[in-house]
C-alpha positions in Angstrom: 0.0 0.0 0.0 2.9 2.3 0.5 4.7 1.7 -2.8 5.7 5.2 -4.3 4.1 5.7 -7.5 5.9 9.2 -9.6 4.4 12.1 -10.1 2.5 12.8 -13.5 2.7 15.8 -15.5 -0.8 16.9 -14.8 0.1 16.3 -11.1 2.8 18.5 -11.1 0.9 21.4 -12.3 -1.1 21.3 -9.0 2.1 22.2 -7.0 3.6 26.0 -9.0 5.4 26.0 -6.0 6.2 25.1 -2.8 5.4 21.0 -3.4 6.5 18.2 -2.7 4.8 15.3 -5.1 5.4 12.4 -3.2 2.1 11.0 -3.8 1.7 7.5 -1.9 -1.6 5.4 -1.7 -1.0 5.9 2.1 -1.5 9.9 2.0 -4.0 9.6 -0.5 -6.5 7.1 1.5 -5.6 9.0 4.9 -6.4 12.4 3.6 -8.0 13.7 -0.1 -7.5 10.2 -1.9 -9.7 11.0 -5.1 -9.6 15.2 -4.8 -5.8 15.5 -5.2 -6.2 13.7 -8.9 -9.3 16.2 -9.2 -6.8 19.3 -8.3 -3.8 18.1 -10.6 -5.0 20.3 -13.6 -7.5 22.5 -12.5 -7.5 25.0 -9.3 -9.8 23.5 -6.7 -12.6 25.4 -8.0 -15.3 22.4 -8.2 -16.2 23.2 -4.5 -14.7 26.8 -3.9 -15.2 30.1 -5.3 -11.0 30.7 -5.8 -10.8 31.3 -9.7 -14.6 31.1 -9.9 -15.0 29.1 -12.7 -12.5 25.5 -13.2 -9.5 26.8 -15.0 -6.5 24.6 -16.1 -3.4 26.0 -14.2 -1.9 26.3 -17.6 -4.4 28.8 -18.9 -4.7 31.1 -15.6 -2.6 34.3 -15.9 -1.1 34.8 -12.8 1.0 33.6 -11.1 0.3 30.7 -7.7 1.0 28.4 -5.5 -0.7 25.1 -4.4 0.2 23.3 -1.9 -2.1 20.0 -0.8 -2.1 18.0 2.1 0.0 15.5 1.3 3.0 18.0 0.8 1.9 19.3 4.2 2.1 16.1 5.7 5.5 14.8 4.2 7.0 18.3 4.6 6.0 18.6 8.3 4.7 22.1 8.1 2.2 23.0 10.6 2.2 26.9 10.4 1.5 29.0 7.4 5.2 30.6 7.8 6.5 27.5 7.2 4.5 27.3 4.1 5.9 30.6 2.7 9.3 30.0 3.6 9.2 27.6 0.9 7.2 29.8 -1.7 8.6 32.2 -4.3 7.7 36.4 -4.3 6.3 36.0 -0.8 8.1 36.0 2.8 7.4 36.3 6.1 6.8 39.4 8.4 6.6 39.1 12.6 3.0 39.7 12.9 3.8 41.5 16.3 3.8 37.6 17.4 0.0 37.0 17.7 -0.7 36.6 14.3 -0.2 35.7 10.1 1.5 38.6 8.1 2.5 37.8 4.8 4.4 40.4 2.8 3.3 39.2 -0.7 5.8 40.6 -3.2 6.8 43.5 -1.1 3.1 44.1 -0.1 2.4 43.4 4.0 -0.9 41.7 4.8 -2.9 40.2 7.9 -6.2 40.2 6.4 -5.4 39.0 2.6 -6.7 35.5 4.3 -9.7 33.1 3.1 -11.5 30.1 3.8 -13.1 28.4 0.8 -13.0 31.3 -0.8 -14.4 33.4 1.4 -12.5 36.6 3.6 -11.1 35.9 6.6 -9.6 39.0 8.1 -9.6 38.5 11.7 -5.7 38.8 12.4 -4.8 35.1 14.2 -2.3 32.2 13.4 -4.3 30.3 11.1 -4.0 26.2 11.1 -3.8 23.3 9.0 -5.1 20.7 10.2 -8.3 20.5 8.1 -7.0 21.4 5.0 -7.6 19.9 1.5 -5.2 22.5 0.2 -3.2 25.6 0.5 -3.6 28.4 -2.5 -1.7 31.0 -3.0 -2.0 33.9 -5.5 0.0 36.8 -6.2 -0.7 39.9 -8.0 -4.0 42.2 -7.1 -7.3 40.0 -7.2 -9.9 42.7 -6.7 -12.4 40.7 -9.3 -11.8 37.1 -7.6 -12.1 38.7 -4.1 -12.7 42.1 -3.8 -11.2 45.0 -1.5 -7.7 44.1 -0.6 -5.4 41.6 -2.3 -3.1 44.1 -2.9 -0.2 42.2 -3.6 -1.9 38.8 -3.7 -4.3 36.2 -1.2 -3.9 32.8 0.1 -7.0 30.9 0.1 -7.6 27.6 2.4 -9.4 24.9 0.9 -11.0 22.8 3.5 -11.8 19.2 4.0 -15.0 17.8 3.2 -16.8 14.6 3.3 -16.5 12.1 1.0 -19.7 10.3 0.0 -19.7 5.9 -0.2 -15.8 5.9 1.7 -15.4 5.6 5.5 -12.2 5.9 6.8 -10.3 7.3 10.0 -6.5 8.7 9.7 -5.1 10.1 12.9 -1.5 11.6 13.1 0.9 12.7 16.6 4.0 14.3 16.9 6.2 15.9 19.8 9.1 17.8 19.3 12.7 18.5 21.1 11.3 21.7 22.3 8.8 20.0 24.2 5.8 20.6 22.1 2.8 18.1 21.2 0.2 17.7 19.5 -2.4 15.3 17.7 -5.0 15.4 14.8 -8.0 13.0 13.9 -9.8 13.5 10.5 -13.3 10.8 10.6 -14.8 10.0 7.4 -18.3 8.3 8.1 -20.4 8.0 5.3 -24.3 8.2 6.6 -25.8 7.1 3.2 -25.2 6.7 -0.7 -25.7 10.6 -0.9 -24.8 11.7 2.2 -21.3 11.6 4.5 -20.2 13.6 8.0 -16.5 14.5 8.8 -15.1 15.4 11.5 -11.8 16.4 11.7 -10.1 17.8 15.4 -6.6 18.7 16.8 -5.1 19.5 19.9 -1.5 21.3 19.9 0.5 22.4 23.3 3.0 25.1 22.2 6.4 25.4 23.1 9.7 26.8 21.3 13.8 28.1 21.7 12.3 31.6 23.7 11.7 31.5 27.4 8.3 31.7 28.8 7.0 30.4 25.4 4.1 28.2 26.2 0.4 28.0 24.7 -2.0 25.3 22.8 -4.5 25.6 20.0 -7.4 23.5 19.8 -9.6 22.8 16.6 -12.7 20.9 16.1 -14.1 21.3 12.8 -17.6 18.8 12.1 -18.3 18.5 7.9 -21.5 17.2 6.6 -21.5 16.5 2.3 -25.3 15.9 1.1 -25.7 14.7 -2.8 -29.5 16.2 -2.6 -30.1 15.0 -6.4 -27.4 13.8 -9.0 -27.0 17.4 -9.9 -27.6 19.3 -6.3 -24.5 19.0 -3.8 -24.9 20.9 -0.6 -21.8 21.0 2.3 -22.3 22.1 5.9 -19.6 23.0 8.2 -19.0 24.4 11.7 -15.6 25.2 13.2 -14.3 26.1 16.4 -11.1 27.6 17.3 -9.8 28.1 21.0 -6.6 29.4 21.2 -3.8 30.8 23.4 0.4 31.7 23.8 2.6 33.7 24.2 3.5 36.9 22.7 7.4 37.1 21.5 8.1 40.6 19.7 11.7 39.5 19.4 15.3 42.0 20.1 16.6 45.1 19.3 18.5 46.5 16.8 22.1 48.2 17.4 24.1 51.0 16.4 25.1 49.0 13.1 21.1 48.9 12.5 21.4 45.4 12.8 20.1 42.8 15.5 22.4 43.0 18.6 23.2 38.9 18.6 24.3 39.1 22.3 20.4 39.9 23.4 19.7 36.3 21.4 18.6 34.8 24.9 16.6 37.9 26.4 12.7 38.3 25.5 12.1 41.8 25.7 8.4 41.0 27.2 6.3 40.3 30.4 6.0 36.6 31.2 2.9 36.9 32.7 1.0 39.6 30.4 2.2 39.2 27.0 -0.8 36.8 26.2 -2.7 36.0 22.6 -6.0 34.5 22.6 -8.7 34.0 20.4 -12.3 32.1 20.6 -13.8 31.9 17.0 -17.2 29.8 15.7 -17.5 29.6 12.1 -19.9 28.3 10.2 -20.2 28.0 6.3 -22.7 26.5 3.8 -22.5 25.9 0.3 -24.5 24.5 -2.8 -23.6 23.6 -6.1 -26.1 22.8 -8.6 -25.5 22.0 -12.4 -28.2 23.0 -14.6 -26.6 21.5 -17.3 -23.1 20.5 -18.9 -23.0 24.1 -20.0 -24.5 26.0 -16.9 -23.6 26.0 -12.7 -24.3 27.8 -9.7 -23.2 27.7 -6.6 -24.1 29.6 -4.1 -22.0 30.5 0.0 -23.2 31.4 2.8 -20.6 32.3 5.6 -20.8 33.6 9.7 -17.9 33.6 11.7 -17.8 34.9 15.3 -14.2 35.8 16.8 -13.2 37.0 20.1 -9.5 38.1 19.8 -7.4 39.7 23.0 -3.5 40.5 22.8 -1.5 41.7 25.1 2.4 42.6 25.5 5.3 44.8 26.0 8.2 45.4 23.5 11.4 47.2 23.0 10.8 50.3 21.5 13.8 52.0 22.1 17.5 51.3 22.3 21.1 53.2 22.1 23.5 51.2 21.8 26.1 53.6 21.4 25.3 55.6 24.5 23.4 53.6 27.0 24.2 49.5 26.4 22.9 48.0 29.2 19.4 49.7 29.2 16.0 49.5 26.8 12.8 51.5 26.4 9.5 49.2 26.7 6.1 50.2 25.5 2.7 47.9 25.7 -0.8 47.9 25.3 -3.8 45.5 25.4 -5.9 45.0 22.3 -9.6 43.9 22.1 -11.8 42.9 18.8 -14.8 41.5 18.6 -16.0 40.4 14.8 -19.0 39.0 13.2 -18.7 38.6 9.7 -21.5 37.9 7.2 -21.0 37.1 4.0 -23.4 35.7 1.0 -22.1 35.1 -2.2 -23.5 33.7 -5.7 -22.2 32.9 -9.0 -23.4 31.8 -12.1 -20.9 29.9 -14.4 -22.1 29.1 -18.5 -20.3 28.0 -21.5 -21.8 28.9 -24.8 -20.5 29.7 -28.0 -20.7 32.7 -30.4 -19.6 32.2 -34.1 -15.8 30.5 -33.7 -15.4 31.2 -30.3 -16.1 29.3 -26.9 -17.3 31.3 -24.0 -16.3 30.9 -20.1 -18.5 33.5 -18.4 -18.9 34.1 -14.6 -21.4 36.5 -13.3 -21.6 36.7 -9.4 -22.4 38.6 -6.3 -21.3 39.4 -3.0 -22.6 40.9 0.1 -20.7 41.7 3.4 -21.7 42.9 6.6 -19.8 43.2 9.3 -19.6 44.1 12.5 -16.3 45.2 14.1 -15.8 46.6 18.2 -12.4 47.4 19.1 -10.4 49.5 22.1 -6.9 49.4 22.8 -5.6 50.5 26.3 -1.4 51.5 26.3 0.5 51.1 29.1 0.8 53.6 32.2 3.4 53.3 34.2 3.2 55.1 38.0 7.0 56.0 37.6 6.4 58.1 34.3 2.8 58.6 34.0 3.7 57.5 30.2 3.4 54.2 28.3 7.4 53.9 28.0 9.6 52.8 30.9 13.6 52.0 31.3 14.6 49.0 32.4 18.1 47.5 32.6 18.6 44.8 29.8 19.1 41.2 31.6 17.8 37.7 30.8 15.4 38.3 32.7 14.3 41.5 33.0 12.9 42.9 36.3 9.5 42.6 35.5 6.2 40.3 36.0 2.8 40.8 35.7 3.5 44.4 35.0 5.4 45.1 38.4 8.9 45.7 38.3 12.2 47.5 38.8 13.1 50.3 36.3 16.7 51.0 35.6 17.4 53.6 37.8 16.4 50.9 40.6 13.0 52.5 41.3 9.6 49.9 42.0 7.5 50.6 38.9 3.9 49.6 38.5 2.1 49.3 35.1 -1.8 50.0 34.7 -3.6 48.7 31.8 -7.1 50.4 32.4 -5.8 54.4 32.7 -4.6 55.2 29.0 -7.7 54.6 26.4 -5.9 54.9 22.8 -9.0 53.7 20.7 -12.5 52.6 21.3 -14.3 52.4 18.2 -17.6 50.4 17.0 -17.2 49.4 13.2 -19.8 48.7 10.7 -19.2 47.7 7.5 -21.8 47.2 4.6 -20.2 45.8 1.2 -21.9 44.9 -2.0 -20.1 43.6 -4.9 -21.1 42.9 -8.7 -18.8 40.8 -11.5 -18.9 39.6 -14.8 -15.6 37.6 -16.2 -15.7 36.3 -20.1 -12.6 33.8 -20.9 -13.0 33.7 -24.9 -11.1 30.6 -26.3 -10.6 32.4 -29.7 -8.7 29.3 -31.0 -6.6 26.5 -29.6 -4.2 27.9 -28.7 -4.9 31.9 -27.8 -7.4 32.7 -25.1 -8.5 36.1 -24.3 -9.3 36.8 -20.4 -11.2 39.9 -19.6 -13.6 41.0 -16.6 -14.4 43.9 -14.3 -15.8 43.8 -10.5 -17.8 46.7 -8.8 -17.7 47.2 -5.2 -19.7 49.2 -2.8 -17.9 50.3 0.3 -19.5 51.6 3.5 -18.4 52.3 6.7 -19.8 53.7 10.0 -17.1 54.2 12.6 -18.1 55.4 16.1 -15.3 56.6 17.7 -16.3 56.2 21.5 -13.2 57.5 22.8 -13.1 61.0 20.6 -17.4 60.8 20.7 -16.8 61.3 17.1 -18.7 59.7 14.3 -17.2 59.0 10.5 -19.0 57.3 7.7 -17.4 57.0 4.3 -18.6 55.2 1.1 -16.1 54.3 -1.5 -17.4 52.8 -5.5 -14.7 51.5 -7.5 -14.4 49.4 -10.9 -11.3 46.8 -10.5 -10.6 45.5 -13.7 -9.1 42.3 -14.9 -7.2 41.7 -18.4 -5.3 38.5 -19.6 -3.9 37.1 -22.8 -2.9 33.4 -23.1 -1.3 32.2 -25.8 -0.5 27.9 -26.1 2.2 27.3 -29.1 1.9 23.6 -27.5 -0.3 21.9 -25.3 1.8 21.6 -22.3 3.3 25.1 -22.6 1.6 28.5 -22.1 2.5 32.0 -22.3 0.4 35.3 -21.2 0.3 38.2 -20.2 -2.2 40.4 -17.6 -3.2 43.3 -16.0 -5.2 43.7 -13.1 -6.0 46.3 -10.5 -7.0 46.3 -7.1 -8.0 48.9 -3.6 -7.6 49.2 -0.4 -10.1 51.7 1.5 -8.2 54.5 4.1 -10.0 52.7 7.1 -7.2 49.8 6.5 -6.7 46.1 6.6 -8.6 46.0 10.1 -10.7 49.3 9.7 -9.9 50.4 13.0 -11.5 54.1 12.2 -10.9 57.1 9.7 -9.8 59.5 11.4 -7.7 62.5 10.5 -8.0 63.0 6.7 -8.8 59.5 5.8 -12.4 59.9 5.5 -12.1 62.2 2.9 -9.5 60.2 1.0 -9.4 58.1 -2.2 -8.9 54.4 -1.5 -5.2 53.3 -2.4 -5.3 51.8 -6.1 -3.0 48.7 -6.5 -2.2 47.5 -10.3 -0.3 44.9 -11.1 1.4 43.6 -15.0 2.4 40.2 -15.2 3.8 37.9 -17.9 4.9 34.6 -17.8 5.6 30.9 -19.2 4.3 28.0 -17.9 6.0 24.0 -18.7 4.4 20.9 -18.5 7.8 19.1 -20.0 7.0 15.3 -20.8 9.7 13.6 -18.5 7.6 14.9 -15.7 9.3 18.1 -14.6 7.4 21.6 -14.8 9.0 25.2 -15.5 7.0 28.8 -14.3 8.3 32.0 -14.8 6.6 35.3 -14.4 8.1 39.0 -14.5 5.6 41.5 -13.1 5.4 45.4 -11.4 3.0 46.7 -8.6 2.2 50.2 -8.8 0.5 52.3 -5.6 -1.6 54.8 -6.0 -2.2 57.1 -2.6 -3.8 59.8 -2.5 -3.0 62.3 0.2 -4.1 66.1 1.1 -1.6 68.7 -0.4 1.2 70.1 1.7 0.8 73.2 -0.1 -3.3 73.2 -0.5 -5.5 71.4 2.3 -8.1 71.3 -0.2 -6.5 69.9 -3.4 -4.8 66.2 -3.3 -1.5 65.0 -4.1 -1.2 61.1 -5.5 2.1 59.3 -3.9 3.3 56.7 -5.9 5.6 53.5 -5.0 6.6 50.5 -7.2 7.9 47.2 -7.0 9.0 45.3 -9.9 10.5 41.5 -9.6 10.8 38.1 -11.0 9.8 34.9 -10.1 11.0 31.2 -11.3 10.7 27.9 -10.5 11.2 24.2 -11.4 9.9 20.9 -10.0 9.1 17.5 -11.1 10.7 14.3 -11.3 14.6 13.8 -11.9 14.1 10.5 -11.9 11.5 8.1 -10.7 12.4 8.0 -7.1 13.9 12.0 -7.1 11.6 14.6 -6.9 12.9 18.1 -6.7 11.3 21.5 -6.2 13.2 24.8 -6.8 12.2 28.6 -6.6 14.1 32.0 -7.0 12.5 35.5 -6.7 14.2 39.0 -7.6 12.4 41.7 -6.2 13.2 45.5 -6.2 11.3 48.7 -5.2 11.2 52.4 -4.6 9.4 54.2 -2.2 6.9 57.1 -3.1 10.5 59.3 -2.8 12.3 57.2 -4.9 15.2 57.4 -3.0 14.4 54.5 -0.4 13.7 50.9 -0.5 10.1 49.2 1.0 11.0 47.7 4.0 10.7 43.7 4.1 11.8 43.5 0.6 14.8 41.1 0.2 16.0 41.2 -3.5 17.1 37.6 -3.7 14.9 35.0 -2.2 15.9 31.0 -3.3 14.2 27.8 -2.0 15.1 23.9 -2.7 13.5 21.0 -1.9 14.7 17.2 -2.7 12.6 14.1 -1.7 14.4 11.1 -2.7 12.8 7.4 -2.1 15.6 5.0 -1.0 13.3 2.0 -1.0 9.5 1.2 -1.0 9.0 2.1 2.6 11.7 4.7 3.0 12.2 8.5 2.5 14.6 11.1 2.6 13.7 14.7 2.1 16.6 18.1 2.3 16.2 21.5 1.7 17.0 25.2 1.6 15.7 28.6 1.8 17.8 31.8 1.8 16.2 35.2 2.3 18.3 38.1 1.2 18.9 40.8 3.6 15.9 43.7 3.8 15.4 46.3 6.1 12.9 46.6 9.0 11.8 50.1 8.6 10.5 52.5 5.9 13.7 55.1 7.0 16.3 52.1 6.1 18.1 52.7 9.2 17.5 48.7 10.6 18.8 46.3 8.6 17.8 42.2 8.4 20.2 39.7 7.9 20.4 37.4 5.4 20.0 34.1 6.2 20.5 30.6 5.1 18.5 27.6 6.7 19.1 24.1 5.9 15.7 21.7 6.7 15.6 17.6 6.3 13.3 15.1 6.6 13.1 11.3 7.0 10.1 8.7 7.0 9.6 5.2 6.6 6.3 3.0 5.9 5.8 0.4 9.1 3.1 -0.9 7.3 0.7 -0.3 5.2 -1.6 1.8 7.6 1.6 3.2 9.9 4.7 5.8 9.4 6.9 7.3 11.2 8.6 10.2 10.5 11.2 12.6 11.5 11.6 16.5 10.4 14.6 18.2 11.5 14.7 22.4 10.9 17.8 24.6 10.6 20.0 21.6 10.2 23.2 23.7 10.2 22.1 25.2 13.9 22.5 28.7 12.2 21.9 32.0 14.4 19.4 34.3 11.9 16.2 36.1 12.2 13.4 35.8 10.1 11.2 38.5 10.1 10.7 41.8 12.3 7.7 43.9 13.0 9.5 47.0 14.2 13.0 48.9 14.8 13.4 47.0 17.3 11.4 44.1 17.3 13.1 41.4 15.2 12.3 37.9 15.9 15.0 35.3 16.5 14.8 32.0 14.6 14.5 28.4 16.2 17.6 26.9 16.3 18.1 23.3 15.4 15.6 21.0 16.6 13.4 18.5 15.5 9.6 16.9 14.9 9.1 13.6 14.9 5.5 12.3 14.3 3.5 9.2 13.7 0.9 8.6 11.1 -1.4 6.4 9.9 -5.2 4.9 9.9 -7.6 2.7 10.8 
């Protein structure tokens, strides 16, 4: 049951990057065993709304990522950072260490996040234990999913039942950190047209950084009902429940680089630098075929989340003149969020004259409902939210009581300072229409164009100010696609994209911003994309995101002046089959960019980013995967002045087949036991990477 069968050509073409195609019977009956054929060719659009209609990877003009369960599995991932380690024109950014943040070529995002499809903006560290799939698109996507996606999304495809198959898979791991965790996914099927899942993890958190500690819990019930050969409706309900700590990492020096020496030191509160989040989502879906030419489906999505953070940071440090001592700030940070979202679309093939029509028509509706209020920290000694306190591992300070540097008792109060209490609402209705026109065999013609209505209410309860603002824009969508050979495409496309002024989170619009223009995102891309016939696929994409911001006049409060920045890059990569037992996956990105003064470089940019993975399969039953990523160095801040390394880590991997229903496996990280850091947030907040350690799991089903 374990014997290694290769990779295909068409199976390939499901992973553009970040994949490992080490497709055994055992991963395919544990997990997606019919849907990963399904997605080899075609983006999993037969039950999600990600490209909207089924497109062959080939023929979509953009450039993406796919990444299945099975290449989660064998590649021991378990975060989405690990994910994008491993994935060309995107990297990682801190997240302020309570949440996702993707900087998606040279364009920072927490809320550029979906489920099936469908937004999901609350800012948490999103897992993957229920996943059929992780999708990741670059480039703006304002006509596939709206506001936002400025410099591209990643979509989560989730699990759902399979109808006629009962099966249970089950998978546990523990780490040398001290970490553990387990996941069980329960197929059951109730009928010949109807099937449950149920698919639940645990995970206690623990890593290299002291007073790191937390767990995650999910539990996420499925139900898959065949209501007529042509009518297919999914339920689902998920809960989330979880909880850690808050790491915002070290200081930079006088060199503007991180001071190695504080490598050891968290810069934090044991006690009070705390994440949590309590969500219930719930999602519904149909899909009904008229005919062979004509589909619908139709979503329906609430989700409820209750997200607290906590912490203190370094925001301040001299090196040069006072060493031994840091500035800390803090504050405590409340959201509540209820989203609603309905969404439609109608998908028909038809033909005028010589040419074949692809159209998609749809509609979306979103309300939600947003309370925030952030409290800084006060501390009795300054009567400010910044204290000094001598740099020690250690330092002199727990549940907000301490010792300041100049040896003074200092108390912090977390219910004094009130920086923002606001109550959102949000109201957004969205129209589009997207015509792919097969003009001949091998030229297809792409074009679309999405409206959106965008409406927000802010009550500002701590100013008792009120701000409403309704933006309408047009995002359009062009591509070209031109196939000189079946298994080798190249296009072209342009596509545009906004952001509102009340930002990713819509906190408020205060100031000037509710009298501002939305940013305007556009992006031109062209690429190749090849399917060669020993089993080995080539993409390529050059591309440039523009910025459009408008901003009140310096010289005329009542005129506007339109800020401009750019990035520009290139992407590559190549995986497939060396030889039968020798799967590789490689990927390089060049990115470069200007700030709106042309004079300074966007910060978390790194001009060189390379990735490499090898799987090679010694026997039948055994495994041996090693890899690399290298991030170029980038700076932390807008100025330039904080500089982040560059870094190469060195990953392996080894499993072997006990039997047909049992594995083991072992994943080792930063081989090499290199001292780098990742990502940053701030000045002086960069985070420290894991050194080496290792994950070893067991897998299997019964």
């Amino acid at each position: 049951m374990f014997k290694t069968t290769s990779c295909s050509a068409a199976t390939l073409l499901s992973a553009l990057a970040s994949s490992v195609c080490v497709s055994t019977a055992f991963a395919q009956d544990t997990a997606s065993e019919d849907v990963i054929i399904a997605t080899a060719q075609v983006l999993y659009t037969d039950q999600v709304n990600a490209l909207k209609s089924p497109t062959p990877i080939l023929d979509v003009p953009q450039s993406l990522s796919i990444v299945t369960a099975d290449e989660i599995s064998v590649r021991g991932f378990d975060s989405v950072g690990q994910i994008i380690d491993y994935t060309p024109g995107v990297s990682n950014s801190q997240g302020e260490g309570h949440r996702d943040s993707v900087v998606f070529r040279g364009v920072r995002s927490t809320a550029d996040f979906f489920i099936d499809g469908v937004r999901d903006d609350v800012q948490y560290y999103r897992p993957l234990y229920n996943l059929e799939q992780v999708e990741i698109l670059r480039g703006p996507n304002a006509l596939l999913f709206g506001r936002g996606g400025t410099g591209g999304v990643l979509n989560r495809v989730t699990k759902k039942g399979q109808i006629a198959k009962s099966f249970t898979g089950y998978q546990a791991s523990f780490d040398t950190f001290g970490g553990f965790g387990g996941q069980i996914d329960h197929n059951a099927a109730i009928s010949e047209t109807a099937a449950v899942r149920v698919n639940a993890m645990y995970e206690s958190l623990n890593n290299h950084r002291d007073f790191y500690e937390g767990d995650r819990i999910g539990f996420n019930p499925t139900a898959r009902i065949e209501v007529t050969p042509n009518t297919t409706v999914d339920l689902s309900y998920e809960y989330a429940d979880h909880e850690r700590f808050i790491d915002r990492g070290i200081p930079t020096g006088a060199d503007g680089r991180p001071v190695e020496a504080f490598e050891e030191i968290v810069f934090g509160d044991a006690d009070l630098n705390r994440t949590s989040l309590q969500a219930h989502l719930l999602r519904a879906s149909v899909q009904h075929k008229f005919s062979d030419d004509l589909k619908a489906n139709v979503s329906v999505f609430y989700g409820d989340y209750d997200k607290f953070y906590g912490n203190f940071y370094a925001s301040g440090y001299d090196q040069a003149n006072t060493p031994d001592v840091v500035t800390l700030d803090g504050y405590e940070d409340q959201t509540d969020r209820q989203n609603f979202i309905l969404s439609g679309n109608l998908i028909g093939e038809a033909d005028t004259g010589s040419l074949h029509h692809t159209i998609v028509t749809g509609a979306e509706y979103i309300s939600t409902s947003s309370d925030q209020f952030r409290f800084n920290a006060f501390w009795d000694t300054t009567s400010d939210d910044n204290e000094i306190f001598t740099v020690q591992r250690p330092l002199n300070l727990l549940e907000g009581v301490g010792v300041n540097a100049a040896g003074a008792p200092t108390t912090n109060d977390f219910t004094v300072d009130l920086n923002d209490n606001t109550r959102v609402g949000i109201d957004v209705f969205s129209a589009y229409i997207q015509d792919e026109i097969a003009i001949s065999d091998m030229l297809d013609v792409i074009i679309g164009l999405r409206f959106d209505s965008f409406d927000i209410d802010v009550n500002n309860a701590a100013a008792n100010e009120r701000r409403s603002r309704k933006d309408k824009e047009f995002s359009p969508r062009l591509g070209l696609v031109f196939k000189p050979q079946e298994n080798i495409s190249l296009y072209g496309s342009y596509s545009e994209s906004f952001q509102p002024r009340s930002g990713e989170q819509f906190a408020n619009i205060n100031g000037n911003n509710d009298a501002l223009d939305p940013n305007i995102f556009t992006n031109l891309e062209a690429g190749l994309k090849w399917d060669f016939a020993n089993g080995l696929s080539f993409t390529a994409a050059l591309f440039e995101i523009e910025q459009e911001s408008p901003v009140i006049s310096d010289t005329n409060a009542e005129s506007f002046d339109v800020i401009e920045t750019s990035i520009t890059g290139f992407e590559a990569q190549l995986q497939g089959q060396i030889t039968p037992d020798w799967f590789v996956s490689a990927g390089y990105s060049y990115l470069d960019g200007k700030q709106a003064n042309g004079t300074l470089r966007p910060r978390e940019l790194p001009e060189h980013m390379v990735s490499l993975w090898n799987n090679y399969q010694v026997t039948n039953a055994f495994g041996l995967g090693l890899g690399l990523s290298y991030q170029d160095e980038s700076f932390v801040n807008n100025n330039n002045s904080a500089v982040l390394p560059s870094y190469t880590r060195f990953d392996a991997a080894a499993y072997y087949d006990v039997s047909d229903d049992l594995r083991v496996q072992v994943n080792v990280e930063n081989l090499t036991d290199t001292l780098y850091f990742p990502s940053s947030h701030s000045t002086h907040q960069v985070t420290v990477g894991a050194p080496l350690n290792a994950r070893f799991t067991v897998s299997g089903r019964f």
